[in-house]
C-alpha positions in Angstrom: -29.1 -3.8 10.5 -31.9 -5.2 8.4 -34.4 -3.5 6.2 -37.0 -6.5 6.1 -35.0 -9.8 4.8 -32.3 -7.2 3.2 -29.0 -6.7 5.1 -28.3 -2.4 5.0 -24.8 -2.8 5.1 -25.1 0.3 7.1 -21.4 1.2 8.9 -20.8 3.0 11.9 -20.5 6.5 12.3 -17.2 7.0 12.8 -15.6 4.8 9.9 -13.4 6.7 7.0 -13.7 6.5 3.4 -10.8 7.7 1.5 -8.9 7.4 -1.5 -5.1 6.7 -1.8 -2.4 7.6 -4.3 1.6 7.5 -4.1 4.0 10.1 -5.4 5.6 8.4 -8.2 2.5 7.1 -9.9 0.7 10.6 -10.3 3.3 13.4 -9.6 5.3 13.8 -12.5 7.4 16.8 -12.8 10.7 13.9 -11.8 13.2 17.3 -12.5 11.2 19.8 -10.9 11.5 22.5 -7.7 15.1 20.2 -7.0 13.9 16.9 -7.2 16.3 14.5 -8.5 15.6 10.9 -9.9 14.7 7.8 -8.0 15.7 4.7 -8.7 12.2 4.5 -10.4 13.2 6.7 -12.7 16.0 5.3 -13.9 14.2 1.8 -13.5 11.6 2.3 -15.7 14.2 4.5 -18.3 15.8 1.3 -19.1 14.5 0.1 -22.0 12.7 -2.9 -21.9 11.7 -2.7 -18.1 8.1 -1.8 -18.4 5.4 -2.5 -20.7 5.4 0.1 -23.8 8.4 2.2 -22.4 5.9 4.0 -19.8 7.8 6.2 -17.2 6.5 8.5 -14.6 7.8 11.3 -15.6 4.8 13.2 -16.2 1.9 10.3 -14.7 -1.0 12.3 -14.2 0.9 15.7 -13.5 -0.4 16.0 -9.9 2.4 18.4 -8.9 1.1 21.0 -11.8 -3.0 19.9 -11.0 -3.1 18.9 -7.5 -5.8 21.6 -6.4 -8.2 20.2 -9.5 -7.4 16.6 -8.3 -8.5 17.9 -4.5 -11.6 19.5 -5.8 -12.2 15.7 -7.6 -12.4 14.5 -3.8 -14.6 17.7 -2.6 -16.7 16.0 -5.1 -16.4 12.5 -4.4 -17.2 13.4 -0.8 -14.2 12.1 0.9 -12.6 14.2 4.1 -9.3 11.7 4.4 -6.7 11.0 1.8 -4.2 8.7 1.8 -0.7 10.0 -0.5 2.8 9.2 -0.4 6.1 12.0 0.0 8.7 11.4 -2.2 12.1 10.9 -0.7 14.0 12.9 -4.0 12.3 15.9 -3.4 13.2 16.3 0.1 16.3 15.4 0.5 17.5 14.9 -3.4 20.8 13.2 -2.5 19.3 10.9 -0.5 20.8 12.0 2.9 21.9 15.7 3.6 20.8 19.1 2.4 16.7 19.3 2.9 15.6 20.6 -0.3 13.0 22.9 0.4 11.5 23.4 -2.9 10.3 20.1 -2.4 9.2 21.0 1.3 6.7 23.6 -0.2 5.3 21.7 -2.7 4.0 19.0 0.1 3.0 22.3 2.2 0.8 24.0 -0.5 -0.7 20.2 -0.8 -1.3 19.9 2.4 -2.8 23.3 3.0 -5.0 22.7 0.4 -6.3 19.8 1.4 -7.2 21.0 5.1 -8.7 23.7 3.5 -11.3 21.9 2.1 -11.7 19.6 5.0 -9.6 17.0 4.2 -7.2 15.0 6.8 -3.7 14.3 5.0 -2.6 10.7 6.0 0.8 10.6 4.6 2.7 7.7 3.4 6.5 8.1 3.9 7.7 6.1 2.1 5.9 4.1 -1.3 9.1 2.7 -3.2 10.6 6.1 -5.2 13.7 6.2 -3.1 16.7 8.6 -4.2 18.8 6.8 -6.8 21.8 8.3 -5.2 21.4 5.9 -2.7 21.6 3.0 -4.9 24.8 4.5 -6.4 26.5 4.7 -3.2 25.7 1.8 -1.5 22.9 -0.2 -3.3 20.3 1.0 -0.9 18.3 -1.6 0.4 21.3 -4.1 0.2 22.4 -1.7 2.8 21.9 -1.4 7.1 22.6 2.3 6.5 19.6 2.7 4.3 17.5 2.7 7.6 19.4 5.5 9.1 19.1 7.2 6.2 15.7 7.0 5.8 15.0 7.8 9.4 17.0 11.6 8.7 14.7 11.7 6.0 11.3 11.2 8.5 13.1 13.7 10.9 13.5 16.3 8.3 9.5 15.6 7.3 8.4 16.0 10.5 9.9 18.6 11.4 8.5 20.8 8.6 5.2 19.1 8.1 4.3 17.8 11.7 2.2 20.8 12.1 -0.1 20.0 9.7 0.1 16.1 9.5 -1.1 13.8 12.5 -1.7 11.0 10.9 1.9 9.1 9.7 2.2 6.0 7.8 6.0 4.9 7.6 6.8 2.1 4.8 4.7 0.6 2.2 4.8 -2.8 1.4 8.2 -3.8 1.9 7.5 -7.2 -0.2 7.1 -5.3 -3.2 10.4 -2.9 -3.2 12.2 -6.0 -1.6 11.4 -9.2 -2.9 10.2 -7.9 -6.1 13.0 -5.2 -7.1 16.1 -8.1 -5.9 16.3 -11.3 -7.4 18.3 -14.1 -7.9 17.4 -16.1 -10.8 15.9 -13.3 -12.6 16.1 -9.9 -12.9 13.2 -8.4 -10.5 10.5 -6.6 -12.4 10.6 -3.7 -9.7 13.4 -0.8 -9.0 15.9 -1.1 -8.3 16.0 -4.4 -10.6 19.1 -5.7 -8.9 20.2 -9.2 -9.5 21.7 -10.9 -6.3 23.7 -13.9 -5.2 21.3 -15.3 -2.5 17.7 -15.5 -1.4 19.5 -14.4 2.0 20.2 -11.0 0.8 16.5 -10.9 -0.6 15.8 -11.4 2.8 18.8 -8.9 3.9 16.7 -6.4 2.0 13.2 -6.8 3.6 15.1 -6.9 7.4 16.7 -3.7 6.9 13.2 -1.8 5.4 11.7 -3.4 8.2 14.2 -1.7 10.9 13.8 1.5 8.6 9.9 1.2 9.7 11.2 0.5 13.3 14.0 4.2 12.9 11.4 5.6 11.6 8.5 5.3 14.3 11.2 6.7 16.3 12.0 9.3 14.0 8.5 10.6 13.8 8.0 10.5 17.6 10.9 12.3 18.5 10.3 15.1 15.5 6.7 15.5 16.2 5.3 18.7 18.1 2.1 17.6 18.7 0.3 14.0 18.9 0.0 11.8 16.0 -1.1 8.9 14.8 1.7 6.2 13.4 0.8 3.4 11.5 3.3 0.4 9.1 1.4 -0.6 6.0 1.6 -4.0 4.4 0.4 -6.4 1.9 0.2 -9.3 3.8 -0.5 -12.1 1.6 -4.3 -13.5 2.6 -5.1 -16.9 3.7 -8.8 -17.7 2.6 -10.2 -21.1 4.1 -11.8 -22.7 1.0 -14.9 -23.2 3.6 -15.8 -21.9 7.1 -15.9 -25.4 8.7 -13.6 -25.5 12.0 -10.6 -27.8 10.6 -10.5 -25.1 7.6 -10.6 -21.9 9.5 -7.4 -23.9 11.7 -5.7 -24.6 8.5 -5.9 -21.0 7.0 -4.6 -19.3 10.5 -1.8 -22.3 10.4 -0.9 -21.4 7.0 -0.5 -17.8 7.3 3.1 -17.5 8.8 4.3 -19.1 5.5 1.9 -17.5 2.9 3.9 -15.0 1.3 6.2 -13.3 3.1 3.9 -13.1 6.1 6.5 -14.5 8.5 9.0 -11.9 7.9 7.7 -8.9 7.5 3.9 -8.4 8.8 4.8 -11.0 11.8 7.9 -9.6 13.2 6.3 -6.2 12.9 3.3 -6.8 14.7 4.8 -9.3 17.5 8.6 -8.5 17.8 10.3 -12.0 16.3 10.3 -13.5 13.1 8.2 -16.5 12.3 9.9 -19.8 13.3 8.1 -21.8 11.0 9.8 -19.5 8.2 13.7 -19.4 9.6 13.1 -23.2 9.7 11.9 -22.8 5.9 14.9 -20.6 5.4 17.8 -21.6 7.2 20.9 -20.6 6.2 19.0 -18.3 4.0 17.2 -16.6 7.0 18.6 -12.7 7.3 21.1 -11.6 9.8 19.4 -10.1 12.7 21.7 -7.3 14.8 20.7 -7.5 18.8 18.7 -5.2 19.4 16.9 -5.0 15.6 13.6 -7.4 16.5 13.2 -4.4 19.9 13.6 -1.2 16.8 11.0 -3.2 14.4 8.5 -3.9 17.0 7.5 -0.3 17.9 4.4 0.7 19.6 1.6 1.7 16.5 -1.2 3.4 16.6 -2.5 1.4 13.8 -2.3 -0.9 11.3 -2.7 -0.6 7.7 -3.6 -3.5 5.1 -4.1 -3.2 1.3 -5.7 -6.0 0.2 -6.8 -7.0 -3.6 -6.5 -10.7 -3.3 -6.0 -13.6 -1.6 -5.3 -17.3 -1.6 -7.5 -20.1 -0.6 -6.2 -23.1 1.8 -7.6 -25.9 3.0 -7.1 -28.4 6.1 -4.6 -31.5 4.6 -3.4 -35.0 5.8 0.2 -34.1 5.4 2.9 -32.9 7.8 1.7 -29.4 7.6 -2.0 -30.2 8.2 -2.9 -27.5 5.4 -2.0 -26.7 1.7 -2.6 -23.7 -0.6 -4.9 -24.1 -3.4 -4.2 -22.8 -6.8 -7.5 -21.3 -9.0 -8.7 -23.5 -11.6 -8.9 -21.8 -15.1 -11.8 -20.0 -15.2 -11.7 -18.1 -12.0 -12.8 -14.7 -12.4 -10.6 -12.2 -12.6 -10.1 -8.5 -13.2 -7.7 -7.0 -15.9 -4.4 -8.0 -14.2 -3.2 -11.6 -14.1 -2.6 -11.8 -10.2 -6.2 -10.2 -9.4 -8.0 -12.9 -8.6 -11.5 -11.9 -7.2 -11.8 -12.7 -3.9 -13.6 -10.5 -1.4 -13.4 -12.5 1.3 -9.9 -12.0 1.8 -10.4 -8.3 3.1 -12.9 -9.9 6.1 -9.7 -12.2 6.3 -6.9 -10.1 6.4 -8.6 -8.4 9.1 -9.1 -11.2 11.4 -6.0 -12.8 10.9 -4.1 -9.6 12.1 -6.7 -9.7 14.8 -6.8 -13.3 16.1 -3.9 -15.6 13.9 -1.4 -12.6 15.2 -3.0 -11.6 18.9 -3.2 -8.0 17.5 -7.0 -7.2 18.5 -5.8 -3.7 20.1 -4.7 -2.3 17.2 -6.8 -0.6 15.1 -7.3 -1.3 11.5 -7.3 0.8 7.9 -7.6 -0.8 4.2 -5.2 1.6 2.8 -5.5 0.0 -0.6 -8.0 -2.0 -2.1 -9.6 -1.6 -5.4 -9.0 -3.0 -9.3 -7.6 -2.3 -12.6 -10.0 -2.9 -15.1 -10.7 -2.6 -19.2 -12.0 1.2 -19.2 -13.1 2.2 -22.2 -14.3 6.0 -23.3 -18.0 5.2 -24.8 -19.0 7.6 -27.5 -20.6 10.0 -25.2 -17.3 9.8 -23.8 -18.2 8.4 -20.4 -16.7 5.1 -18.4 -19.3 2.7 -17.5 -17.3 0.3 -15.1 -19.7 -1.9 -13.8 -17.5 -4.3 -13.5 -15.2 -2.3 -11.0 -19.0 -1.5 -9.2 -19.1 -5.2 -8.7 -15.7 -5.8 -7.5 -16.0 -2.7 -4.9 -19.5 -3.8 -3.7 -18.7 -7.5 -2.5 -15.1 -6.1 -0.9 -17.1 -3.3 1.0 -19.5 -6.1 1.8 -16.8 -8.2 3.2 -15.6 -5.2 5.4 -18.8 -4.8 6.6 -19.1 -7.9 8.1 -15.7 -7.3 9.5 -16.7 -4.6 11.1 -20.2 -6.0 12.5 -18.0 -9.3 14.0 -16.5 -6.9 15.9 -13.2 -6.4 14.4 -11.1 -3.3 14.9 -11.5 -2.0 11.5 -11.8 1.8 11.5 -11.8 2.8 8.0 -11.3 2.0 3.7 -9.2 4.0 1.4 -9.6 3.1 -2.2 -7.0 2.6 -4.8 -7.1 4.7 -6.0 -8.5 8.3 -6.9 -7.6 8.1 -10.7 -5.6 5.8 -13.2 -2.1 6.2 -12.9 1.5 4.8 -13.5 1.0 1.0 -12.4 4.6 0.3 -12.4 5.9 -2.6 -14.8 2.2 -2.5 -16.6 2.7 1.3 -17.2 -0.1 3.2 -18.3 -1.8 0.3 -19.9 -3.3 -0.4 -16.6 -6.5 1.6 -14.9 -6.9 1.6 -11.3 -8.9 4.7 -10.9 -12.5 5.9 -10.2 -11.1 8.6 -12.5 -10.1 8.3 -16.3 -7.1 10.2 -16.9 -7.0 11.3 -20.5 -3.1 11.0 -20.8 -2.4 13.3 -23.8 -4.8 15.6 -22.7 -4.9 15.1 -19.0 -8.8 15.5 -18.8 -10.2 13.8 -15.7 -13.3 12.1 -16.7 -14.9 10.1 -13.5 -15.8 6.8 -14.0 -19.4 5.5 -13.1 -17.6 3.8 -10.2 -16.9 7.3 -9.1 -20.7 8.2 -8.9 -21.1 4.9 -7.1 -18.5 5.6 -4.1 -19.7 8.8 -3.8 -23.2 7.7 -3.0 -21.7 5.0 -0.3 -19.9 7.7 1.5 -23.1 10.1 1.2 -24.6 7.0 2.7 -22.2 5.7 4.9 -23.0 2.3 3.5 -22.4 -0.4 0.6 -25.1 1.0 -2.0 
């Protein structure tokens, strides 16, 4: 472990490194080979939805250039991969006729990828769902929205279950939920729904939660081999502002009610909503059908967390016996406001699936962790994002000691392969370890990209 005083930061054998993407923010191509729009599409059409009038219509045109983006992670060194299908170009409508145009497109990926050695971990879902949906019956609002979506695993499955094992069903339901419906405001995510009630905010999150549930089921039954399912979330991180006892007590206390912890990772991962939260809510607290808790909490061969952030707490003399703590002006952060740097908060996300939710037997993947920062082309036109290097290194440090505690966590995927659409911030945000040259669509990797590369060669933080 130690190279004199120096810690190695060597990991084990066995651990992944990938990189993740999702459809909508790199695919492009929105009319192509029989897709039809999502309600990103028409989301980010609207004028005055996201920043400079950015859409994803042509993002990074991954469905023209996916075998040069492949041969970016021959180069990196990376043999898994992390992507997303997009609902539209499977099933266009939204429920019905596969289309299989859109079918081949995810075969040809696919096959390329395994070609080159690369395990396909496929996302099923990462917010692009079919806008006909929305017409028909405001999807999410909606309990037929989860049957829907399960057809839609089914008819995956079935024609890609010979080449993908590993299965990851829903991605962060907070985000297409309790960011695209609002209340007071109109949401600043698709589909940008104003709503009566927090209760049908919370509506929206129960039924993508019994989707996750329909489609666990969806994948088992459609499946012709073994496989690997897993629910991705991004559970909101409760950091203890120090690692006394009374602290540590206060951040696991404080979790259920951080976010939207309590009803979505919780009743997930343990089969009941939080009660601490339906107190919180009351009236407000979703309608649950009998036997919906018994379809959410389905068996999972893993579990997925993508963690940028987190929030500190500390132990209080008030009827909670904690409170969150907000960051004082001069916190450091990276190039989006929320992105607060706090690495710890991956070694904590970790433990509190582990030990604050009893979930020590499942093991554990960073799907998504990683930052935007203010990439600029120097004059030899090259990226030197030191500051991303920095950001990176003290997150892979905190998984390392993770990992060394003992702590189920198997493998990292970093968001994300190269810049892309970043939803409401458009293109004006970078997340990648590769520049994308929009009106040229040159990929230029970053010095970030140089500096993964050598941690995977090395199977440590470098």
């Amino acid at each position: 472990m130690t190279n004199g005083d120096r810690i190695s930061y060597q990991f084990p054998d066995n651990f992944i490194w990938g990189v993740a993407t999702a459809s909508y923010q790199i695919e492009g191509a929105v009319s192509e080979g029989g897709r039809k729009p999502s309600v990103w599409d028409t989301f980010s059409g609207t004028p005055g939805k996201i920043l400079n009038g950015d859409t994803g219509a042509v993002a990074c045109d991954h469905y023209h250039r996916y075998k040069e983006d492949i041969e970016l992670m021959v180069k990196l060194g990376i043999k898994d991969y992390r992507f997303s299908i997009a609902w539209p170009r499977i099933i266009p409508d939204g429920r019905g006729k596969v289309n299989q145009e859109g079918v081949d497109f995810y075969k040809r990926l696919v096959d390329c990828l395994l070609d080159h050695g690369i395990t396909p971990h496929a996302t099923l879902f990462h917010w692009d769902s079919p806008q006909a949906l929305e017409d028909k019956y405001k999807s999410w609002l909606s309990r037929q929205m989860a049957f829907d979506f399960a057809d839609y695993v089914t008819a995956v499955v079935t024609q890609l279950g010979d080449r993908i094992t590993n299965w990851m069903t829903i991605n962060e339901i907070m985000c297409f939920t309790h960011l695209g419906y609002g209340v007071d405001q109109d949401p600043i995510h698709a589909p940008g729904r104003r709503v009566k009630s927090i209760k049908q905010v919370w509506q929206t999150s129960h039924h993508a939660l019994l989707a996750h549930g329909l489609g666990c089921q969806a994948i088992r039954s459609a499946s012709r081999v073994p496989c690997s399912i897993a629910f991705v979330d991004n559970l909101s991180v409760t950091v203890p502002i120090n690692e006394s006892p009374y602290h540590v007590a206060a951040a696991k206390k404080a979790f259920p009610l951080c976010g939207q912890n309590g009803g979505i990772i919780i009743p997930a991962l343990t089969g009941a909503y939080s009660p601490e939260l339906l107190e919180v809510l009351g009236d407000n607290a979703p309608d649950i059908g009998p036997c919906d808790l018994q379809i959410i909490h389905q068996p999972l061969d893993g579990i997925c967390l993508n963690i940028y952030t987190g929030t500190y707490v500390r132990a209080a003399d008030n009827p909670q016996g904690y409170e969150f703590l907000g960051m004082p002006k001069g916190y450091p952060r990276m190039h989006l406001p929320w992105l607060n740097i706090l690495p710890d908060s991956l070694y904590w996300g970790v433990r509190h699936v582990s030990e604050t939710l009893g979930r020590s037997d499942l093991p554990m993947f960073i799907t998504e962790n990683g930052c935007a920062a203010q990439d600029e082309l120097t004059a030899k036109g090259e990226v030197i994002d030191t500051d991303r290097i920095l950001y990176l290194r003290e997150y892979f440090k905190a998984a390392h000691r993770a990992v060394s505690e003992g702590y189920p966590l198997n493998g990292y995927f970093l968001w994300s392969l190269m810049d892309n659409f970043e939803w409401y911030w458009g293109y004006d945000r970078r997340f990648g370890i590769t520049y994308i040259d929009y009106p040229t669509q040159q990929r230029i990797p970053k010095a970030s990209f140089e500096w993964y590369s050598e941690c995977i060669h090395n199977n440590r933080v470098v």
